[in-house]
N, C-alpha and C positions, 0 to 999 in steps of 0.2 A: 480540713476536708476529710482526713482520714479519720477521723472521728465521727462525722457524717455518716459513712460509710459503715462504720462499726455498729451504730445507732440501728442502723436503717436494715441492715442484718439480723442483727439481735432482735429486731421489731417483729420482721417476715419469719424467724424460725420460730418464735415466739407465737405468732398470727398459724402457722401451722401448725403446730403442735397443739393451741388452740380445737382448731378446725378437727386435728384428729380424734383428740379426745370426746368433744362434744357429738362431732357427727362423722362417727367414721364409714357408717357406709357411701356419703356422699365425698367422701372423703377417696373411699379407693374408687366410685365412680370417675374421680378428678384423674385421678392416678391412670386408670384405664384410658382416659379419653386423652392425658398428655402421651402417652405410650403409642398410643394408634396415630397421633399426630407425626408421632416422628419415625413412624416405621412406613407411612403412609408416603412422607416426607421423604424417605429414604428410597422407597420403590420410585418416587416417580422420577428421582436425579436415577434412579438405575436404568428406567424405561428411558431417559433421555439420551444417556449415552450410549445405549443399544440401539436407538433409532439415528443416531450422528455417526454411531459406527458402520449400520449398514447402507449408509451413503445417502 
């Protein structure tokens, strides 16, 4: 299984590294849109416990 895993690693940084070379402006597009995912992601657990905080 650990070997699997080693594989399956090697493949996806492989598959990016890929992607960056060939197409890098779609490339930091990707970049940009995982970033706003998790900053997005981030405000809304903040909005949550601001609104659980104020009762």
């Amino acid at each position: 299984m650990k070997l699997v895993k080693r594989i399956v690693v090697v493949l996806v940084i492989a598959f990016a590294a890929f992607y960056l070379i060939t197409r890098p402006q779609d490339a930091a597009n990707a970049v940009q849109g995982a970033i706003g995912a998790v900053w997005g992601a981030g405000a809304a657990v903040v909005d949550f416990f601001m609104a659980l905080a104020a009762g």
